[in-house]
ROZA-79591 format. One record per residue (C-alpha): residue number from 1; residue in one letter; x, y, z. Coordinates in steps of 0.1 Angstrom, whole numbers, plus 5000, padded with zeros to 4 digits. Layout:
BEGIN
     i   aa      x      y      z
   NUM    A      X      Y      Z
...
REM end
This chain:
BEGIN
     i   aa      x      y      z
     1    X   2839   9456   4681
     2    X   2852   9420   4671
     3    X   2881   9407   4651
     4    X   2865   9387   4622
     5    X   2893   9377   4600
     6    X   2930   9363   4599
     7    X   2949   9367   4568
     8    X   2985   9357   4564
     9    X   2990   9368   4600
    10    X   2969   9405   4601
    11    X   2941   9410   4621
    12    X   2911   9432   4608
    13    X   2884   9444   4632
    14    X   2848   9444   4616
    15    X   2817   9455   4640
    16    X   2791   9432   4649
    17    X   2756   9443   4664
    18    X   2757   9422   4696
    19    X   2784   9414   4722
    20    X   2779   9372   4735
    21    X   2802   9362   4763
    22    X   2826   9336   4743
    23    X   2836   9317   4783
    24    X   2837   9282   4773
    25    X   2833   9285   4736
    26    X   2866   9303   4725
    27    X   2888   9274   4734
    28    X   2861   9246   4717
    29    X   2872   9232   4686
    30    X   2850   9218   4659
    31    X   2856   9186   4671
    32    X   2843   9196   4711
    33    X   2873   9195   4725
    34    X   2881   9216   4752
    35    X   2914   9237   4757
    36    X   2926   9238   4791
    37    X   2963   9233   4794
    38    X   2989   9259   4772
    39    X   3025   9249   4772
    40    X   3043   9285   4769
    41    X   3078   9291   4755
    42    X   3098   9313   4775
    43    X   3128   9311   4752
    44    X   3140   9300   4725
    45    X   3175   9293   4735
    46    X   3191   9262   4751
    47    X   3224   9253   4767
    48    X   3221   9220   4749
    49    X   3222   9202   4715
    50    X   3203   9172   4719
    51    X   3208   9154   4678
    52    X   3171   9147   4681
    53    X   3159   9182   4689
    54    X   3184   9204   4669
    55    X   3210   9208   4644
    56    X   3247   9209   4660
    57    X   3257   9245   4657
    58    X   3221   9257   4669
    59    X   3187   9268   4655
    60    X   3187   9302   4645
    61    X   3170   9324   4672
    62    X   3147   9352   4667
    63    X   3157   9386   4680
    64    X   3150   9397   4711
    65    X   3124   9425   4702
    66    X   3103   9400   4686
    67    X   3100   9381   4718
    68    X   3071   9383   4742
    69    X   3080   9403   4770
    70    X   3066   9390   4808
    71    X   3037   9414   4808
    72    X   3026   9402   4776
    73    X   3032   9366   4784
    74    X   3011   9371   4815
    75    X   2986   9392   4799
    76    X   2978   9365   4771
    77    X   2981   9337   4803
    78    X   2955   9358   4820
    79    X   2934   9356   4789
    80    X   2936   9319   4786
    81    X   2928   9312   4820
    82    X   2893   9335   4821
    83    X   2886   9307   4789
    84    X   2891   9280   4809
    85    X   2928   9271   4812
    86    X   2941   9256   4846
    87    X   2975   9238   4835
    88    X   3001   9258   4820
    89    X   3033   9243   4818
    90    X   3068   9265   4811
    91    X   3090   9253   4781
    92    X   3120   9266   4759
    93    X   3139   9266   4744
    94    X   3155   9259   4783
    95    X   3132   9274   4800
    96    X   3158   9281   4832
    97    X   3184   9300   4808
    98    X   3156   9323   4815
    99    X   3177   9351   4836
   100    X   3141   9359   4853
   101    X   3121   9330   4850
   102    X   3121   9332   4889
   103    X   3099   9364   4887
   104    X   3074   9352   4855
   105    X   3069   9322   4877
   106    X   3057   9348   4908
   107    X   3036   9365   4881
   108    X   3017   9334   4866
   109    X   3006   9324   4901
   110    X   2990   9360   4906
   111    X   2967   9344   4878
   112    X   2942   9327   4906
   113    X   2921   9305   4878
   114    X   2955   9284   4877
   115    X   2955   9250   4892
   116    X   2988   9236   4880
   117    X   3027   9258   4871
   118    X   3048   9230   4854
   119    X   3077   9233   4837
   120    X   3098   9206   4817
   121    X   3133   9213   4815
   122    X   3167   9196   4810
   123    X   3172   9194   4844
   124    X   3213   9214   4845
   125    X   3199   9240   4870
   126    X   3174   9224   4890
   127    X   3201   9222   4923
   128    X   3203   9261   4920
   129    X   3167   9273   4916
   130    X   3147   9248   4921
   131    X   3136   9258   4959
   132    X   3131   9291   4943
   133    X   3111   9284   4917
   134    X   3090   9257   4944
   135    X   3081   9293   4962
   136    X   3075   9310   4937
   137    X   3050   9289   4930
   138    X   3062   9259   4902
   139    X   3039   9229   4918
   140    X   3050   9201   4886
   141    X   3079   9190   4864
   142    X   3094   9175   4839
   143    X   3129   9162   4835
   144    X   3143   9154   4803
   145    X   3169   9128   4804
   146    X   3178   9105   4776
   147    X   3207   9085   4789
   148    X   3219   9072   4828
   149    X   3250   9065   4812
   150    X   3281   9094   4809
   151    X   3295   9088   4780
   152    X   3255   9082   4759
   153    X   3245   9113   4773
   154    X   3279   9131   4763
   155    X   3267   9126   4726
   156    X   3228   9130   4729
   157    X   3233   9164   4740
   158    X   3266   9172   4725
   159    X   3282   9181   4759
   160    X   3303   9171   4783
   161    X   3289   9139   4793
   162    X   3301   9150   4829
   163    X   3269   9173   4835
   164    X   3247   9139   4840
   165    X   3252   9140   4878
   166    X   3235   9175   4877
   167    X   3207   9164   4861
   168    X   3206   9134   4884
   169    X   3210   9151   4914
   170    X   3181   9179   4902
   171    X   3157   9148   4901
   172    X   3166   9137   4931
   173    X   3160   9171   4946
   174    X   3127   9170   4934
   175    X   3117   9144   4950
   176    X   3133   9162   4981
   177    X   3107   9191   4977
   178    X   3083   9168   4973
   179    X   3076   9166   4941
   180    X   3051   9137   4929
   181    X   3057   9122   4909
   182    X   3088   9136   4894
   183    X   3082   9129   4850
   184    X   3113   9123   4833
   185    X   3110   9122   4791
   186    X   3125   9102   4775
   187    X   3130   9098   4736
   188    X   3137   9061   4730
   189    X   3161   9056   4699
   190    X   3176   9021   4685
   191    X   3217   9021   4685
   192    X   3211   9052   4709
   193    X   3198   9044   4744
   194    X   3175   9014   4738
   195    X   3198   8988   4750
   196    X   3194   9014   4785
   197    X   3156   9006   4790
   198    X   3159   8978   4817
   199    X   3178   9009   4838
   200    X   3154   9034   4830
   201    X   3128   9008   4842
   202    X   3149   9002   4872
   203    X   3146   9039   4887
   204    X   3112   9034   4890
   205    X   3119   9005   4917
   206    X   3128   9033   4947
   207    X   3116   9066   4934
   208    X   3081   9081   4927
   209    X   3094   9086   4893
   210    X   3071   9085   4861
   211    X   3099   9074   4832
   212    X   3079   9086   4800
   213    X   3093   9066   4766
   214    X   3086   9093   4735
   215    X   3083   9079   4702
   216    X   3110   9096   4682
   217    X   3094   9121   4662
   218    X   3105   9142   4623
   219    X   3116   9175   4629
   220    X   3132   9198   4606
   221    X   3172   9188   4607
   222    X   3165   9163   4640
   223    X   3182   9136   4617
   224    X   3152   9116   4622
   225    X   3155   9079   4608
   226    X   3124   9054   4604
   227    X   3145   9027   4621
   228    X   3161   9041   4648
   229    X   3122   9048   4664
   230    X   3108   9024   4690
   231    X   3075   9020   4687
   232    X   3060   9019   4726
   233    X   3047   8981   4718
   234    X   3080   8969   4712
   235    X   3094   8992   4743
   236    X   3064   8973   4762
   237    X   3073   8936   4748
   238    X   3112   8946   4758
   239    X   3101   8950   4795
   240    X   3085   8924   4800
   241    X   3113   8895   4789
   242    X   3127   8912   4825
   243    X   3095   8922   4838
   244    X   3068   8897   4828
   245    X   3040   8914   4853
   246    X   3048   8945   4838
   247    X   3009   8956   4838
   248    X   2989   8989   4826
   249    X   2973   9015   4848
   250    X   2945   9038   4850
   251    X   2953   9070   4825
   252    X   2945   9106   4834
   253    X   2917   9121   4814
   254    X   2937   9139   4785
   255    X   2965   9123   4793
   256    X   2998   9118   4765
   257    X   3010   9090   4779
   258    X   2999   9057   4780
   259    X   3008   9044   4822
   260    X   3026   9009   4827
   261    X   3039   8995   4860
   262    X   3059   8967   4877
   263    X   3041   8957   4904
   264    X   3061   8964   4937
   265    X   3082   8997   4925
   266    X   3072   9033   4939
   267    X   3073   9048   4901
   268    X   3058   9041   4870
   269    X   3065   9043   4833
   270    X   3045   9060   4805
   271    X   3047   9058   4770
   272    X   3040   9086   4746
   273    X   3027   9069   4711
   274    X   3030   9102   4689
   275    X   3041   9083   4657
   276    X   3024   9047   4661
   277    X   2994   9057   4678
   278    X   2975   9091   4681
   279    X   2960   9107   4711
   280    X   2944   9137   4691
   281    X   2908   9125   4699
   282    X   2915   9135   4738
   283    X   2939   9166   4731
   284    X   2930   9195   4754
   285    X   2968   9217   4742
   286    X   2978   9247   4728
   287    X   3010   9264   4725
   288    X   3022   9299   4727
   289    X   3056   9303   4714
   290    X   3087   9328   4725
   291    X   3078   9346   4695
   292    X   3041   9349   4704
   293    X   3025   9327   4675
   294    X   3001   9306   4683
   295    X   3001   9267   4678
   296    X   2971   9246   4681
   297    X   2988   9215   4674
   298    X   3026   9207   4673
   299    X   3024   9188   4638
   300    X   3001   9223   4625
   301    X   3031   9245   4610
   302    X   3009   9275   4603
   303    X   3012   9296   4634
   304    X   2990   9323   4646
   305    X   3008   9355   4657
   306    X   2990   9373   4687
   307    X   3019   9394   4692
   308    X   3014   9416   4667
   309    X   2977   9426   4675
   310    X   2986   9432   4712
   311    X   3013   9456   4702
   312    X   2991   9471   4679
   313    X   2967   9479   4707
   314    X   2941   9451   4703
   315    X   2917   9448   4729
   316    X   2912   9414   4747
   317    X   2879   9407   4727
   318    X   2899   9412   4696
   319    X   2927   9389   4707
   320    X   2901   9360   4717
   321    X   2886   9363   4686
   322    X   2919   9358   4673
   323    X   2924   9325   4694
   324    X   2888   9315   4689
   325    X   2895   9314   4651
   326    X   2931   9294   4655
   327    X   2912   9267   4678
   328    X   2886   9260   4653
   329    X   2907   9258   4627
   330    X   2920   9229   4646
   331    X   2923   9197   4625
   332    X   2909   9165   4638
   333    X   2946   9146   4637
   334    X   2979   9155   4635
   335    X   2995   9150   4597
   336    X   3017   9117   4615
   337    X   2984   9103   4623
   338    X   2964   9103   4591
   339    X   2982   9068   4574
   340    X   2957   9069   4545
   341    X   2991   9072   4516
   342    X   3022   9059   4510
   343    X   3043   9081   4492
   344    X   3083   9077   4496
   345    X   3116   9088   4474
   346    X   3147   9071   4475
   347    X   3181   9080   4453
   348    X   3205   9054   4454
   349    X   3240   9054   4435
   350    X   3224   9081   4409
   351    X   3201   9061   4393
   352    X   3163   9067   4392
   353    X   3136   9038   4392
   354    X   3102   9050   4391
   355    X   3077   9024   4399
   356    X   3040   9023   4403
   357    X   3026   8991   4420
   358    X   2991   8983   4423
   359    X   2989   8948   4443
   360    X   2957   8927   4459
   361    X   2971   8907   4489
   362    X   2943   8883   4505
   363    X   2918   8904   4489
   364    X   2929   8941   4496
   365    X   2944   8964   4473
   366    X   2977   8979   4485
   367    X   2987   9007   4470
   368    X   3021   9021   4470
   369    X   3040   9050   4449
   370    X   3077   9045   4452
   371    X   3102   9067   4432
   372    X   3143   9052   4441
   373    X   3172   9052   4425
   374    X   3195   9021   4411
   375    X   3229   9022   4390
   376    X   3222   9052   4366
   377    X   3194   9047   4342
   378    X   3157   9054   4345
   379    X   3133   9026   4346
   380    X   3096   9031   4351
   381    X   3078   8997   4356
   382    X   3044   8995   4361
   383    X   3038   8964   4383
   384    X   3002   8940   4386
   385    X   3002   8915   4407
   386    X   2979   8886   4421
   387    X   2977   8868   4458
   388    X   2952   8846   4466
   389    X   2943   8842   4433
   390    X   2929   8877   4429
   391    X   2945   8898   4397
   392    X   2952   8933   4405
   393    X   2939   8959   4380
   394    X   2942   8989   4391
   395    X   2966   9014   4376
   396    X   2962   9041   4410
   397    X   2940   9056   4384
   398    X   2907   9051   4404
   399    X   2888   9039   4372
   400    X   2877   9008   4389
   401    X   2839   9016   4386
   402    X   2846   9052   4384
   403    X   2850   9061   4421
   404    X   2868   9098   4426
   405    X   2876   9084   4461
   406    X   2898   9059   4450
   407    X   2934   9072   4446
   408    X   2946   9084   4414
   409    X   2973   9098   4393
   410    X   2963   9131   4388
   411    X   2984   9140   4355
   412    X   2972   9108   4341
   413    X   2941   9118   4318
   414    X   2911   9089   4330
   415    X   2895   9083   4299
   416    X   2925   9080   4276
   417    X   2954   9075   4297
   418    X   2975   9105   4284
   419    X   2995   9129   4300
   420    X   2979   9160   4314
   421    X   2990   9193   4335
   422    X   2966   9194   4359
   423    X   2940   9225   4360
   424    X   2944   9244   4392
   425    X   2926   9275   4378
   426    X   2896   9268   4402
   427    X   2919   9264   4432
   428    X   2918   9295   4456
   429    X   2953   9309   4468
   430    X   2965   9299   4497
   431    X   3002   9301   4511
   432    X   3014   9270   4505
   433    X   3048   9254   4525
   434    X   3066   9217   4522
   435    X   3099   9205   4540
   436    X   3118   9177   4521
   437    X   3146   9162   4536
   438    X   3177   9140   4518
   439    X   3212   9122   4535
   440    X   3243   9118   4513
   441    X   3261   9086   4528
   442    X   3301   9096   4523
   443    X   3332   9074   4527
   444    X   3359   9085   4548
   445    X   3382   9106   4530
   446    X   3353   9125   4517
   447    X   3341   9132   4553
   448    X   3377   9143   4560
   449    X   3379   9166   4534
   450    X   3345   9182   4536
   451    X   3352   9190   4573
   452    X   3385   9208   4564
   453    X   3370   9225   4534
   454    X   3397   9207   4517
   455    X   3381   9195   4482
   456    X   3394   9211   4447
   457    X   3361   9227   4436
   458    X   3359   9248   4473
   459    X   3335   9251   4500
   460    X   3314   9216   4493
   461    X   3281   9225   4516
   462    X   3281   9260   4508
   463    X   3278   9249   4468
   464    X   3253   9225   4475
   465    X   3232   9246   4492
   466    X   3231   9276   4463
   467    X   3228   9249   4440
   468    X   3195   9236   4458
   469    X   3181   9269   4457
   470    X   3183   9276   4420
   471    X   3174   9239   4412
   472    X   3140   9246   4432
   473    X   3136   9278   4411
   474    X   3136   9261   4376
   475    X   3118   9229   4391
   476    X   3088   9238   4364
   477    X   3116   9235   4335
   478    X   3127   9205   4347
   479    X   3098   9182   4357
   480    X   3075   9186   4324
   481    X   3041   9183   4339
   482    X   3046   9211   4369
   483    X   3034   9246   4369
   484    X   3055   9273   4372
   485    X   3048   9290   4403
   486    X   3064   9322   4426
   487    X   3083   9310   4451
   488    X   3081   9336   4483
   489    X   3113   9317   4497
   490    X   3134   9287   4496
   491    X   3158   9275   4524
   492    X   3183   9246   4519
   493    X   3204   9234   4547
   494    X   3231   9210   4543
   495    X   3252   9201   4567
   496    X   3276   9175   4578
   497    X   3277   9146   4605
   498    X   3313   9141   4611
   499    X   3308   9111   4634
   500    X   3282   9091   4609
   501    X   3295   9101   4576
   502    X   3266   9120   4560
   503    X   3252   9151   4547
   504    X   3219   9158   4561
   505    X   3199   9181   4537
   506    X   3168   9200   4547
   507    X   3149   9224   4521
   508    X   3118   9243   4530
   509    X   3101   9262   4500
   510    X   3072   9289   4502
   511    X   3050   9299   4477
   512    X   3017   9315   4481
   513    X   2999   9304   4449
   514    X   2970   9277   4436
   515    X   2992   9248   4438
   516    X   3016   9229   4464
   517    X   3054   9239   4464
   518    X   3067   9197   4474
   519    X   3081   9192   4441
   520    X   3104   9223   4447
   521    X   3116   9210   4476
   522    X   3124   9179   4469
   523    X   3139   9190   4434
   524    X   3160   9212   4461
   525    X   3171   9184   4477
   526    X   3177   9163   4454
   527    X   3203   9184   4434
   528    X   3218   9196   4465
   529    X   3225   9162   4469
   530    X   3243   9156   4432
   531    X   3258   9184   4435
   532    X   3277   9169   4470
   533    X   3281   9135   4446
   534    X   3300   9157   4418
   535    X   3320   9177   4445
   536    X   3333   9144   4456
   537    X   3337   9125   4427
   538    X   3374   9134   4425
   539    X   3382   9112   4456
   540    X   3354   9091   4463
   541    X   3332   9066   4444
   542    X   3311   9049   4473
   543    X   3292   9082   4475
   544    X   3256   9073   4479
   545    X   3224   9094   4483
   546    X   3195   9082   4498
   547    X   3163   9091   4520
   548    X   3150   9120   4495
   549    X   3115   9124   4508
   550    X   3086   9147   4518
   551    X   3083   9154   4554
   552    X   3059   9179   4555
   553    X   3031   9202   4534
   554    X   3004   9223   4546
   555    X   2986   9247   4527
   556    X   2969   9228   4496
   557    X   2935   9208   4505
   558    X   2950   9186   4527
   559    X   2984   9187   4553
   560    X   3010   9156   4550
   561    X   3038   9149   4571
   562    X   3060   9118   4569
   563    X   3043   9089   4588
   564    X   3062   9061   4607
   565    X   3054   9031   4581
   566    X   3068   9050   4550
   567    X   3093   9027   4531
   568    X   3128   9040   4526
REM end
């Protein structure tokens, strides 16, 4: 017997007249990569609230029934290893809030096919179970550590900024046990910790320490802004004004991170290009959640759940079949690699300007949809321009020549330029997700008053929010040329940064249908935002809404996530 189909998270079992062995070709994608390290979630808790990881008061956590227990963590390790994986490597969550993470480290290394036990953690217990965990068999790790200084690392994490000298003293206890090297990550953030890089550098000088620089990635409520990322060739040219032999060094084979050194010091540093530039070609991952989904890319947001057919009794065929299917299903790149669009939304001050420009700059066309905002009334402009002395004349239409590869407006008819709904009566259905994410920018007193719940209409946030969730409901009333489509769910988060003076916003709608859910979304967000404006109104004017944009949809014919060169 062998599983043949996945659908929306089921497993079926179908027979098949012939058993092959599937070594060596279950963890293959379509691309010939080959799977052999799985990063496995032992939690999903953390003692932590680092602002780039996780909204303040906490994600919300799954019970604890629909967590893999240690047998079944060890039984789908054992599976993974008979494929071909040698590297695991434990994660969280925090992996050591684990109560027995002691014992599920004893039980991994019973799996004989595995080379490498790492673990990446935040580094608060490493003094009290770290020779433990070294016996039981952890042989690699990874420190998280985003600031050397107190008071930087107080508000990274949101904790007492005190708790740095545990996490310093756990890395040095590493290197104790003998460690080597010792990897501490570190995500790089302008007005955060970038002015600390010339330290960072500088604990490479004694230490076999390899300082890893990660680009600052889009999450779901991370607050993640365009310009507060570093992009590793600037990190690189910063370096070297102290540094100037700063050189590069031989990389691993599948390795993240691209390795720098300064001649002369015992450690290195790595850089980790996620946003700026890709490593997908060379990607050997997978990851197994808390929850037991599957994940064959971190950017992929459709998960694979192999906990369900292992408590349903599925044998070990069936559940390689299962991870056979999730591998090849594998894209080439992550969504942040593919910088084929630009697509971004702006709202500024409540007014909308929607404006299409079609421009040929020393002989290439750049193309560019940008909807913003600007003092109240709607302006659509459609913009031609020339450089070089070449005219411009496309409308995004693709009619130059004909070509259904060049970009278009769909609900633009080609032939006589009217106004269409598109036909999606030949698209299959598929369950379809996007995540849009919006900031209201608030003066003082309206910060204030938010925080104490203090404004004459009520609870501000908790308004917004309802008010999101209906606007994404009647989105197909609203825009004219959008189908009306059943929503499965819609989820709008809006909360408030005290210390900055903003509302983050974060909706996520579902639909399984023929068509894509981002205008929903971003309708969501967009009138969870207004509604914060006309909450406000009464004691502020200076209110101003900005960064409305997609970050994310998968589903439809092709996955998008925000890339690092949109314009805001």
């Amino acid at each position: 017997m062998m599983l043949r189909g996945i659908c929306n998270n089921k497993w079926s079992v179908k027979s098949i007249s012939t058993k092959k062995s599937l070594v060596n070709e279950v963890l293959t994608d379509t691309f010939g990569r080959k799977h052999n390290y799985l990063r496995v979630s032992l939690t999903e808790r953390c003692n932590l609230r680092c602002e780039y990881c996780m909204p303040l008061k906490g994600a919300k956590l799954s019970e604890q029934s629909k967590l893999l227990s240690n047998d079944e963590i060890v039984r789908l390790v054992s599976l993974f290893a008979n494929q071909g994986v040698d590297k695991i490597r434990i994660t969280g969550g925090e992996p050591t809030v684990k109560k027995d993470i002691i014992h599920i480290v004893e039980s991994l290394r019973s799996i004989k096919k595995l080379k490498t036990i790492a673990m990446t953690t935040n580094g608060l217990t490493l003094t009290k179970h770290l020779v433990d965990l070294q016996r039981a068999g952890l042989n690699a790790l990874n420190v998280s550590l985003d600031s050397l200084q107190q008071n930087t690392y107080g508000n990274i994490t949101r904790r007492d900024g005190r708790l740095l000298k545990r996490v310093l003293a756990g890395i040095d206890l590493a290197l104790q046990l003998g460690f080597s090297p010792v990897k501490v990550n570190c995500v790089l953030m302008k007005g955060v910790n970038f002015d600390e890089l010339g330290d960072f550098v500088e604990m490479t000088r004694d230490r076999k320490i390899n300082y890893r620089f990660i680009e600052f990635m889009p999450f779901s409520m991370n607050d993640w802004e365009e310009n507060r990322m570093v992009p590793y060739k600037e990190a690189i040219r910063e370096i070297m004004k102290s540094h100037p032999n700063f050189e590069p060094c031989d990389n691993e084979p599948n390795s993240t991170s691209k390795m720098y050194r300064v001649p002369g010091f015992a450690g290195s540093i790595g850089f980790i290009s996620s946003m700026t530039d890709d490593y997908c070609d060379s990607c050997n991952r997978l990851r197994l959640m808390a929850d037991g989904n599957l994940k064959a890319c971190l950017f992929q947001n459709n998960e694979i759940s192999l906990r369900d057919p292992l408590r349903e009794g599925a044998s070990d065929e069936e559940l390689l079949d299962i991870i056979s299917n999730a591998v090849k299903d594998k894209k080439r790149k992550h969504a942040v690699a593919d910088r084929t669009k630009s697509v971004s939304t702006v709202i500024r001050g409540g007014r909308l300007v929607n404006n299409v420009c079609t421009a040929s700059h020393s002989g290439r066309l750049a193309r560019n949809v940008r909807t913003a905002t600007s003092d109240g009334f709607v302006a659509r402009n459609v913009c031609k321009a020339s450089s070089g002395g070449r005219q411009a004349r496309h409308f995004c239409t693709g009619s130059h020549g004909g070509n259904d590869d060049e970009p278009r407006l769909t609900h633009v008819d080609r032939r006589s330029g009217d106004a269409r709904m598109v036909d999606v009566s030949g698209k299959r259905e598929t369950r379809r997700t996007a995540t849009a994410v919006a900031q209201v920018r608030l003066d003082a007193t309206a910060t204030r008053l938010i925080a104490e719940d203090a404004c004459k209409k009520g609870d501000v946030l908790s308004v917004a929010r309802l008010a999101g969730i209906c606007a994404a409901k009647v989105t197909w009333q609203l825009i004219p040329l959008c189908h009306q489509i059943r929503l499965d769910s819609v989820t709008v988060d809006a909360r408030l940064d005290e210390r900055r003076g903003r509302v983050h916003i974060t909706a996520t709608a579902v639909s399984t249908d023929r068509t894509g859910v981002e205008m929903e979304c971003l309708t969501a967000c967009s009138v969870t935002a207004l509604t914060v404006y006309d909450m406000c109104k009464a004691v502020s004017r200076d209110t101003v809404i900005e960064h409305v944009k997609l970050l994310s949809k998968t589903g439809g014919k092709t996955d998008y996530r925000a890339k690092d060169d949109d314009d805001d």
